[in-house]
Backbone as a printed PyTorch tensor [residue, N CA C, xyz], in Angstrom:
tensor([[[305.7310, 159.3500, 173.0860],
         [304.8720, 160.5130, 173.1220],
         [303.8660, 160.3300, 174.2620]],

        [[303.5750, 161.2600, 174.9820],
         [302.6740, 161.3960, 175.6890],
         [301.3950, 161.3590, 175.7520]],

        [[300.8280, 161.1700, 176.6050],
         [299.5380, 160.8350, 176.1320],
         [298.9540, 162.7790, 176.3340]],

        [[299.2490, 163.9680, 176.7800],
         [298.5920, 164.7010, 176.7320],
         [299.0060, 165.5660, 175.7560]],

        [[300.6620, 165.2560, 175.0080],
         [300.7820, 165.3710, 173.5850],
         [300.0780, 165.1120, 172.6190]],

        [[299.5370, 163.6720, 172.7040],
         [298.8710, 163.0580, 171.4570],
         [297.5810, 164.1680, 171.6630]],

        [[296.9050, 164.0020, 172.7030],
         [295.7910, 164.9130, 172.8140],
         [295.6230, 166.2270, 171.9270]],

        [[296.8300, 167.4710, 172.5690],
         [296.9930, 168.4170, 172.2420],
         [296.7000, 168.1800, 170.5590]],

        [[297.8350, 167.5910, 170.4170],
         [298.0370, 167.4770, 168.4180],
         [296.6890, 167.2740, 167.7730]],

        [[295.7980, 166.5250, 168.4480],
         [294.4960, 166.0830, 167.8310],
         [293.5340, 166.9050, 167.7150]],

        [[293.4850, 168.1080, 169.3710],
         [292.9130, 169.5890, 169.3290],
         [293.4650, 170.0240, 168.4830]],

        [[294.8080, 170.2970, 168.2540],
         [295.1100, 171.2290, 166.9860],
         [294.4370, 170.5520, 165.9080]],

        [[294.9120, 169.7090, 165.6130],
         [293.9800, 169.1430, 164.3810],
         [292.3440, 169.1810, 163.9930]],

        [[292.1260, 169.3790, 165.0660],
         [290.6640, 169.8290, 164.7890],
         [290.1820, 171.2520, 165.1200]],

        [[290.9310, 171.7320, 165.6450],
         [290.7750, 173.2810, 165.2920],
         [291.5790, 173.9380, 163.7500]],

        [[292.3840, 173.0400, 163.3110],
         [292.8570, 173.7150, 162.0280],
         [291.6260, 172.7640, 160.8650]],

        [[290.9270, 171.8290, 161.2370],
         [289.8560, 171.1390, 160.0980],
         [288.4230, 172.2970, 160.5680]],

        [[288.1320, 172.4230, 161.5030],
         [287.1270, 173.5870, 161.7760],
         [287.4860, 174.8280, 160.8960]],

        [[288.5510, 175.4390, 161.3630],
         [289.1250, 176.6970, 160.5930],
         [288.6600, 176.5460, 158.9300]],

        [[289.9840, 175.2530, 158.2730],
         [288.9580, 174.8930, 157.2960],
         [288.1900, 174.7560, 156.6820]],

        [[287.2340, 174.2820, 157.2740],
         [285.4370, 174.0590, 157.1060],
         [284.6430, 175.6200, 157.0770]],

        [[284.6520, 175.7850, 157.9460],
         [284.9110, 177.7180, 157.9530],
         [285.0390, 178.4440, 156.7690]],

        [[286.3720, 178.4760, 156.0640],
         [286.7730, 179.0570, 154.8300],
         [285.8000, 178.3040, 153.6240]],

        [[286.0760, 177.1030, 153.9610],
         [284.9790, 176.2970, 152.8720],
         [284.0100, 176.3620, 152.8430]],

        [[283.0520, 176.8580, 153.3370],
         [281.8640, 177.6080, 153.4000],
         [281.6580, 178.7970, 153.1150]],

        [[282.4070, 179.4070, 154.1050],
         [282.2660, 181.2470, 153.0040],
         [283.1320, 180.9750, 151.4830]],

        [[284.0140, 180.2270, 151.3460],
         [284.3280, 179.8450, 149.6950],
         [282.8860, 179.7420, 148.9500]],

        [[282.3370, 179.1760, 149.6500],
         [280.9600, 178.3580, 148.9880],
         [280.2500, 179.4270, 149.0610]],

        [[279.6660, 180.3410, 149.6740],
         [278.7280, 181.3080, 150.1420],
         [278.9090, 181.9150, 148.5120]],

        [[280.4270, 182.9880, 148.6700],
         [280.8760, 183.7040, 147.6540],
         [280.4420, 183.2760, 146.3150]],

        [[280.5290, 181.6510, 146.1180],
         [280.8060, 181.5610, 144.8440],
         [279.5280, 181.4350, 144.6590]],

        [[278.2830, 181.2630, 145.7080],
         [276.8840, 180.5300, 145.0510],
         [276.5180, 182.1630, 145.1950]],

        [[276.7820, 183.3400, 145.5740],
         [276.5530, 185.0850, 145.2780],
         [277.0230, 185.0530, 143.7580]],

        [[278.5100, 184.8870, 142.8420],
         [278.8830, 184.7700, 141.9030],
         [278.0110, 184.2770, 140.8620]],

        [[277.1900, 183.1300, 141.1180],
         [276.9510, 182.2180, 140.1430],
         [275.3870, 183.0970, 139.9860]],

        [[274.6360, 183.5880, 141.0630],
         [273.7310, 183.9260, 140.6000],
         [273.7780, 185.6800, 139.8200]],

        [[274.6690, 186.5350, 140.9730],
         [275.3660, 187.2080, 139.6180],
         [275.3170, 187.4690, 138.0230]],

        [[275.6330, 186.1490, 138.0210],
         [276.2180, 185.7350, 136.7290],
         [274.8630, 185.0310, 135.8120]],

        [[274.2660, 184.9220, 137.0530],
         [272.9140, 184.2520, 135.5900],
         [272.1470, 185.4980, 135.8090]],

        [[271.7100, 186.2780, 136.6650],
         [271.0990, 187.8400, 136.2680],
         [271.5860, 188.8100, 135.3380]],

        [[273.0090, 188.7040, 135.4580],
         [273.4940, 189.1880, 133.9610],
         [273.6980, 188.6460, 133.0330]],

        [[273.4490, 187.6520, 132.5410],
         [272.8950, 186.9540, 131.6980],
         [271.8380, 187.1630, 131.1340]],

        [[270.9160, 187.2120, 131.8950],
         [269.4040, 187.4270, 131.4260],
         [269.0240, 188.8010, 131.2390]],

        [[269.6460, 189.7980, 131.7540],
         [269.9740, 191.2400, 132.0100],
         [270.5350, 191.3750, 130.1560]],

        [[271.4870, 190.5880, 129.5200],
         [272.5250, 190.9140, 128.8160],
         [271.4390, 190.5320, 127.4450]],

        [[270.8410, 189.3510, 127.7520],
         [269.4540, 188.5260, 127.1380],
         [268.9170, 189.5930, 126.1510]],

        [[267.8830, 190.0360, 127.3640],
         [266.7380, 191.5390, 127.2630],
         [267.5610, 192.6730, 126.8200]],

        [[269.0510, 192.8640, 126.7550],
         [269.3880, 194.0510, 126.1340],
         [269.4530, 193.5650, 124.5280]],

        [[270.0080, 192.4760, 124.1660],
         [270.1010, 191.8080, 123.0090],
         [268.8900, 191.9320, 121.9070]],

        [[268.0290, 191.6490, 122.8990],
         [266.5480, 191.6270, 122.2210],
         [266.1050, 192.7700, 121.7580]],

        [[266.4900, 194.0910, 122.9150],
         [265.8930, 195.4710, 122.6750],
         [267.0310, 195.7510, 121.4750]],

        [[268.2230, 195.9030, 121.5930],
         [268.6040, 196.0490, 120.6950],
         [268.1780, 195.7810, 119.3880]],

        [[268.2810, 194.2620, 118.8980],
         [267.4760, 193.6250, 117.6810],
         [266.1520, 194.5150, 117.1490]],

        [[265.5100, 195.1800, 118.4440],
         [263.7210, 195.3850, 118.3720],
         [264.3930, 196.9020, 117.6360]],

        [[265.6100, 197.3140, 118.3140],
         [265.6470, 198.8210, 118.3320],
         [266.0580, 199.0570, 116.3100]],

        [[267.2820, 198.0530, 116.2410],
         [267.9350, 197.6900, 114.3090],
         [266.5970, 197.6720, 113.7040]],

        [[265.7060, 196.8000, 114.5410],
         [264.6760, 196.8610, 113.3020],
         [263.8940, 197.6090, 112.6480]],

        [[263.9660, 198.4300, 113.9470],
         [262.7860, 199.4920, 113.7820],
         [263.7990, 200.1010, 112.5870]],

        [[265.0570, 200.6990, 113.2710],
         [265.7240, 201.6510, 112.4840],
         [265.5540, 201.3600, 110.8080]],

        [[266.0030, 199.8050, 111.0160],
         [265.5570, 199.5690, 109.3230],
         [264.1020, 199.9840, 108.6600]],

        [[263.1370, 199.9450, 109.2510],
         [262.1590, 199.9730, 108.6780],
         [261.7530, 201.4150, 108.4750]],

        [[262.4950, 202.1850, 109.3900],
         [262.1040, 203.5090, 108.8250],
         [263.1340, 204.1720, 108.1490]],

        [[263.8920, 203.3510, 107.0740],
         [264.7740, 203.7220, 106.5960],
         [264.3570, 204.0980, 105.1230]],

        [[263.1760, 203.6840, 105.0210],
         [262.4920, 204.1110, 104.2600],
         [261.8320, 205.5260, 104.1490]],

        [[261.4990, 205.8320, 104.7610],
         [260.3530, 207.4010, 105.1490],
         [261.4760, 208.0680, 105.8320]],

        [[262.9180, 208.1950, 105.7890],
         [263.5210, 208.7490, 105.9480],
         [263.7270, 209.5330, 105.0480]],

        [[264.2590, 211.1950, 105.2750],
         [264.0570, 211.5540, 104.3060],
         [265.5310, 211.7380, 103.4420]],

        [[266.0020, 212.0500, 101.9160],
         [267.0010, 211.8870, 101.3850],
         [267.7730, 212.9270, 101.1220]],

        [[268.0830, 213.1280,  99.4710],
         [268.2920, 214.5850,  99.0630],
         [267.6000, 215.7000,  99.3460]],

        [[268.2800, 216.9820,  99.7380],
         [267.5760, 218.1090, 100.0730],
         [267.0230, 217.8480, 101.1950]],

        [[266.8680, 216.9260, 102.0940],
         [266.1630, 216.4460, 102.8930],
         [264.6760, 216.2940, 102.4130]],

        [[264.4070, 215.8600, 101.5880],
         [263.0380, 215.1680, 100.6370],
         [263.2850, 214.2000, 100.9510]],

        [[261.3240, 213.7180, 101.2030],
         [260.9680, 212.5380, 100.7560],
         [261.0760, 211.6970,  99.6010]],

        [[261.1120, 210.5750,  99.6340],
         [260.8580, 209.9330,  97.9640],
         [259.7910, 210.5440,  97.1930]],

        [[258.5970, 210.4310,  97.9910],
         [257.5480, 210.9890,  97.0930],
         [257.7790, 212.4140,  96.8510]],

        [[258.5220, 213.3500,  97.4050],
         [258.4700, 214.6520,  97.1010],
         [259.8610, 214.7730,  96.1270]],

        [[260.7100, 213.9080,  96.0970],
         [261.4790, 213.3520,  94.7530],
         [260.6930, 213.3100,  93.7290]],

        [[259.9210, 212.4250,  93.5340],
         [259.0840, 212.1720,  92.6690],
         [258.4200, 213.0840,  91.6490]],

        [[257.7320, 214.2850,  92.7200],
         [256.9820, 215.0600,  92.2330],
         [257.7490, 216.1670,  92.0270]],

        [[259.5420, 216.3090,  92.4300],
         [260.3330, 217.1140,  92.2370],
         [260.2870, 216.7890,  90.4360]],

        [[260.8300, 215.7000,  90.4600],
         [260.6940, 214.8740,  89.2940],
         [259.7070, 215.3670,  87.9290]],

        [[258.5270, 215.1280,  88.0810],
         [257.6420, 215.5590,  87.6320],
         [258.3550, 217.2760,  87.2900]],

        [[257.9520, 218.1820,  88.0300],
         [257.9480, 219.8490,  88.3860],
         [258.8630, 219.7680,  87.1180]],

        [[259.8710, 218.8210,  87.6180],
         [261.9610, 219.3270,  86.4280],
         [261.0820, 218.9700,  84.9590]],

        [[260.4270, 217.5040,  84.7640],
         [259.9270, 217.6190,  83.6710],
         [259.1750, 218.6670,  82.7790]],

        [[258.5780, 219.6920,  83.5400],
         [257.6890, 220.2830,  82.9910],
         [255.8730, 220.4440,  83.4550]],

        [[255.9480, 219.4580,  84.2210],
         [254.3460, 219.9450,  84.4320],
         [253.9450, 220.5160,  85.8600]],

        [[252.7660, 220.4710,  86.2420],
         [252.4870, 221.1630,  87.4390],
         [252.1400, 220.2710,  88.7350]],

        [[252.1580, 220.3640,  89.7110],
         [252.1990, 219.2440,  90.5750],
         [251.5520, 219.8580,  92.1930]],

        [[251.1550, 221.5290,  91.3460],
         [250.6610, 221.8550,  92.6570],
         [248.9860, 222.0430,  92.8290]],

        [[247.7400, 222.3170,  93.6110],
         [246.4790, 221.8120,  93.4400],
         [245.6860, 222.5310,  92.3690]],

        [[246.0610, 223.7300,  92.0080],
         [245.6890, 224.5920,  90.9180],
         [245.7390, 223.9730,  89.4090]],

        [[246.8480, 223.6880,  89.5120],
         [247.1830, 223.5280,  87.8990],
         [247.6700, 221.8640,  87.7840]],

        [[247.4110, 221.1430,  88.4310],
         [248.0150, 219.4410,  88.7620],
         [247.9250, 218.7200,  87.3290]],

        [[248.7690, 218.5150,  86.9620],
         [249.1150, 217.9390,  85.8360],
         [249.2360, 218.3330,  84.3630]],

        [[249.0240, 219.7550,  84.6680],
         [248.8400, 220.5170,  83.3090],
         [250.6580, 220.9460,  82.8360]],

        [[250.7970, 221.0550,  81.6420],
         [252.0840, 221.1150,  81.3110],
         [252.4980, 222.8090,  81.5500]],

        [[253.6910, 223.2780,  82.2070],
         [254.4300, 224.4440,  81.9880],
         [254.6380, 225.1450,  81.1930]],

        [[254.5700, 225.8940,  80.3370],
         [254.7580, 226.7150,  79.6430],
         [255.8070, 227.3460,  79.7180]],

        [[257.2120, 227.1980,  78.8040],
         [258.2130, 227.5720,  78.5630],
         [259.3730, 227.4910,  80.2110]],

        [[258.9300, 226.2480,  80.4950],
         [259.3540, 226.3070,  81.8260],
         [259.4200, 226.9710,  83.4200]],

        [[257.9490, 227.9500,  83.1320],
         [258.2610, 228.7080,  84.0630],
         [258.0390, 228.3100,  85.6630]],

        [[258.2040, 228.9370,  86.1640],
         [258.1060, 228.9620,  87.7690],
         [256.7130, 229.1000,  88.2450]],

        [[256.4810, 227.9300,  89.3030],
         [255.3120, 227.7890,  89.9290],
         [255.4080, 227.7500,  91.2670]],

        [[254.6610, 229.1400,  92.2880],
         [255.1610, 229.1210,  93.2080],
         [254.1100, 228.2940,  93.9520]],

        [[253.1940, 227.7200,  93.4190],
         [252.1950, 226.8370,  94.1960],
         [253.0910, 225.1200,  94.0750]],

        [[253.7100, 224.9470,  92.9860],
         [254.2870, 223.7760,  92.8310],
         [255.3390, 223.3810,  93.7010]],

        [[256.3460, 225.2030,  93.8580],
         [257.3510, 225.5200,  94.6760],
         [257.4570, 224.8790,  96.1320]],

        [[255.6080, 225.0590,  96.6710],
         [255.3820, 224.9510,  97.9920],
         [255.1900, 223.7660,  98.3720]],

        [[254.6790, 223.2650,  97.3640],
         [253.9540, 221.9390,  97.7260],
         [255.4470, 220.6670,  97.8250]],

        [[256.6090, 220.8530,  96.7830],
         [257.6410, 220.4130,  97.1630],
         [258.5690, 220.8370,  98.0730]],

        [[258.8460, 222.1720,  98.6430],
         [260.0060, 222.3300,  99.3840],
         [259.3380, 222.6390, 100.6870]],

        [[257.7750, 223.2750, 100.1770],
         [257.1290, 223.5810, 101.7670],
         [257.5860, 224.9110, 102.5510]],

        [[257.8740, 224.7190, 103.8720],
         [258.2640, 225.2240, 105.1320],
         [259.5460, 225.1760, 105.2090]],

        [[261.0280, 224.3750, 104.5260],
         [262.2020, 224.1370, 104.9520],
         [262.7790, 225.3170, 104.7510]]])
């Protein structure tokens, strides 16, 4: 072999380890873009987790003062309650008993209201 053979082969060889080195770096570039990526959505995924949790909780807690049948409150259950028994529940007559069951349109209001 020649000596401006051997040469040549050794330029190639170091223009194909450059080339190389090259790719292996933007390899590297890409993947250190990826990795941080990947921990912002992470922490992104974190804070949705949390709001979520914040958001269940709430929901639970106002699962209470939600309202039920008829779309009533508990307490206006309650005092539905009362009314079915027999007495009065509206500011006129509050606690006084019905008389033969009749109809109270002050009692009427004070449970069903505006709906």
């Amino acid at each position: 072999m020649e000596k401006k053979d051997l040469f040549d082969q050794i330029t190639e060889v170091t223009h194909n380890a450059e080339d190389l080195l090259n790719k292996l770096h933007e390899t590297q570039s890409a993947m250190v873009e990826i990795m941080e990526e990947n921990a912002e959505l992470k922490i992104e995924n974190q804070h949705l987790r949390e709001r979520l949790k914040q958001a269940t909780a709430a929901e639970h807690e106002n699962e209470g003062t939600k309202n039920t049948k008829h779309g009533l409150s508990k307490s206006l259950q309650n005092l539905e309650k009362l009314y079915a028994s027999g007495y009065h529940i509206c500011n006129e007559f509050f606690g006084k008993h019905r008389q033969d069951d009749e109809e109270c349109a002050f009692c009427l209001t004070v449970i069903y209201g505006d709906r």
